[in-house]
Steps between C-alpha positions, in 0.01 A plus 500: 500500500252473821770517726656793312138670476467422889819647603439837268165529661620466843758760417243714373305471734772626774618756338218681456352454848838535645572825295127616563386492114220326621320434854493133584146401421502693116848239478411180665167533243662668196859323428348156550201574228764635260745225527279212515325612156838543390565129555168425324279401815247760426238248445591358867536824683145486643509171664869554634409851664112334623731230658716726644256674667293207648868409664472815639183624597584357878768713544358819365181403777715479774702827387161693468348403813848527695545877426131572609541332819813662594332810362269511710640383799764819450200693435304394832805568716647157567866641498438840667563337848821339384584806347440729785679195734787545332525814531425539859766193518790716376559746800704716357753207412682389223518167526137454614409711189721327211369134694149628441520608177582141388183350728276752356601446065499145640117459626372802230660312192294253535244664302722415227554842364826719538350820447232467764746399751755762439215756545461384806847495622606817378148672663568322862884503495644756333450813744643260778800455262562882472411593863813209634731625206535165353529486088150408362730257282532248734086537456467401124797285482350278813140507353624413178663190596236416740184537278663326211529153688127581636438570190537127356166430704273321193316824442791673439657558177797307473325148615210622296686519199747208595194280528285659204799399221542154628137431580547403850312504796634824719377363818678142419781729422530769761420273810853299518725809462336695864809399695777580196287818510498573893842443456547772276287707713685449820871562317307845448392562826890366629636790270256748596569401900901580375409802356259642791811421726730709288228799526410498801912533571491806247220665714661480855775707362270832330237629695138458377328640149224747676136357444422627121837634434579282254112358407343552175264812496165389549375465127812299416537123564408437834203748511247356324392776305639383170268242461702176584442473872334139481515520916327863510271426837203674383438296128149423455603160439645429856270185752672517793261304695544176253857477501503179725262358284727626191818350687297187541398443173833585368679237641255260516524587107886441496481199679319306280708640209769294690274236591389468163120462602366644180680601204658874547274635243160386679649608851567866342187506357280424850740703680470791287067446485518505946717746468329739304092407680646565867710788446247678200211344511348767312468460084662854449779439741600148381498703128729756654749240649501245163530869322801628689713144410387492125786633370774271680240211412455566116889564471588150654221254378537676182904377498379190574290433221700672279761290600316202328528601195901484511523177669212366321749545150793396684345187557273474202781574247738232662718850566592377833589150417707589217701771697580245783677266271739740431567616792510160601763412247693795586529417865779299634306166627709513837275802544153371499531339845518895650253635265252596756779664697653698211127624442485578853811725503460659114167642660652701692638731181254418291216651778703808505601533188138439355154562569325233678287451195789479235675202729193269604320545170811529277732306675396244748293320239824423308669390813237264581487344179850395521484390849163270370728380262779403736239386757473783735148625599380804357349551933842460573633784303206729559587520840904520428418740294364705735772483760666803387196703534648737818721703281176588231386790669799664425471431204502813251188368281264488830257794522424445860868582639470850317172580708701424804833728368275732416292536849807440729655745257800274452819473273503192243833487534538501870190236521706296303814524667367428836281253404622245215812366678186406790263377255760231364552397813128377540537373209774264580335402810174438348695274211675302776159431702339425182747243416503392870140454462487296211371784290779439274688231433785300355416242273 
């Protein structure tokens, strides 16, 4: 009856984020509450959810204090130069343009959030696309690809999440998949390379889209005047004279993330405090600069927590354990010894197909339980699991790729035709360097 309760609730639980009946948090708080009073642990629901939440606090820290630092490093102008660089890069070609569109996603997704970083692409790039004649598709299919495997950084939402279900350490489990990661990275800088040849061919043989011929008018996309431009050079927000101090701190800050100096959480939280004394050291600024994140903040520390209410009954209820035994029984014992693998590749569908919060909170838990009980390491299918994380930004259920369709003023259709056939090509190379690596195993 648990496991049957467990696998209703699960169901539940994606359908109704997956068919938008409810957001995620209202779900990942609501289902669980329902179901585990149906199974009569009412009396226990406190403690489960309090312990839930003490797992978890960690992560939501680091979470907090990543977007604010980010934040504000956007904010004071840290990525203007690489911006603008890029730009002046491109010189009127192709391949230099579609090349730097893939550098610049790459170092701006390291904020960790998709929607800031496609704001900035589509404000630098975009007129450049228009002005050469080359289809702002290659644009959003290249940035979605790139910013998804930046995107598995342990601030951003897939490792978050990946490492919030399983209780993990996201530093212990981000750190050992960089190089499957750069690998991924450089297949999409390879393709991009193959794909800058191709237009640079195309332009040789029509003569040269007139300067602001083809360019959005000056209130649309690229001109800053509907309220997106996160680059706009006048923003009161802008410190151009501490951006070598920023740059410094920044990667002094990333190196010890790799290092491992401190835990992620405590470097976040001292990088954010410098951060936010040198660049506003005024009370009203540093107000305006924690105000201007508080949304993005509230809506991912607030997943977190809520988060510990559904694995908090998962694992209170005995849901989880119960549920692996059957799929244990069900699956062939020649299997088990490629478990990690087969999680590995069923990521890739199951991060397209669902939501990022549906698979790690719905989905992974399951998986690990089974692997636990067939001696493979829940760390060791976190990070499988998250090997098939390049094609997720395609992915219908993610908000972020609509604010890029919507600024580049792109097709669905045609971003997905260009770019899916790409995207599972990272994915298989990422797999392969992953199990090269070690990352995932045969047992």
């Amino acid at each position: 009856m648990i496991a049957l309760l467990g696998l209703v609730m699960v169901t539940v639980f994606l359908y109704l984020v997956m068919s938008k009946r409810l957001s995620p948090m209202v779900a990942l708080i609501v289902i669980p509450v329902i179901f585990a009073v149906l199974a009569g642990f009412a009396p226990d629901l406190g403690s489960m959810v309090l312990d839930g939440i003490t797992e978890l606090a960690p992560t939501a820290a680091m979470l907090m204090f990543a977007i604010l630092y980010f934040g504000i490093m956007i904010d004071a102008g840290l990525f203007d130069p690489i911006a603008r660089g890029v730009v002046r890069l491109t010189r009127n070609d192709p391949l230099r343009l579609i090349v730097g569109t893939v550098a610049l996603v790459a170092v701006v997704s390291l904020d960790g959030d998709g929607t800031t970083t496609f704001m900035i692409t589509v404000s630098a790039l975009l007129p450049i696309y228009h002005r050469l004649g080359v289809s702002p598709v290659l644009m959003t299919g290249l940035a979605c690809m790139t910013n998804a495997i930046l995107n598995v950084v342990p601030w951003g939402g897939p490792a978050a999440r990946a490492a919030s279900a399983l209780r993990l350490d996201p530093q212990e489990m981000f750190v050992p998949m960089i190089p499957a990661l750069l690998a991924g990275l450089a297949t999409v800088f390879v393709i991009a390379f193959g794909i800058g040849l191709r237009e640079r061919a195309k332009l040789r043989t029509r003569d040269l889209v007139p300067a602001g011929a083809a360019g959005p008018p000056a209130d649309g996309p690229a001109g800053g005047a509907g309220g997106f431009d996160v680059l706009a050079p006048d923003r009161e927000s802008l410190r151009p004279r501490m951006l070598w101090f920023n740059a410094a701190l920044t990667a002094a800050l990333l190196i010890g993330l790799i290092v491992g100096v401190l835990p992620i959480a405590v470097l976040f939280m001292i990088g954010t405090g410098i951060a936010l004394i040198a660049n506003y050291p005024r009370l009203e600024q540093q107000r305006t600069r924690i105000a201007a994140h508080a949304d993005s903040v509230v809506a991912v520390v607030s997943m977190v927590f809520a988060a510990a209410v559904f694995t908090g009954v998962l694992s209170g209820t005995g849901m989880i354990e119960a549920m692996a035994h059957y799929l244990l029984a069900a699956m062939p014992d020649g299997l088990f010894p490629f478990f990690s693998v087969i999680v590995a590749v069923l990521s890739v569908p199951f991060t397209f197909f669902m939501s990022n919060d549906a698979f790690y909170f719905g989905v992974l838990p399951i998986l690990a339980e089974a692997g636990a009980q067939h001696g493979i390491g829940a760390m060791e299918l976190a990070r499988a699991s998250l090997l098939g994380q390049p094609i997720h930004m395609l992915s219908p259920l993610v908000p972020a790729m609509y604010v890029l369709l919507g600024l580049a003023k792109v097709d669905l259709g045609d971003h997905h035709r260009f770019a899916i056939k790409w995207a599972l090509v990272v994915c298989a190379v990422v797999i392969s360097a992953g199990f090269a690596l070690g990352l995932v195993t045969v047992h």
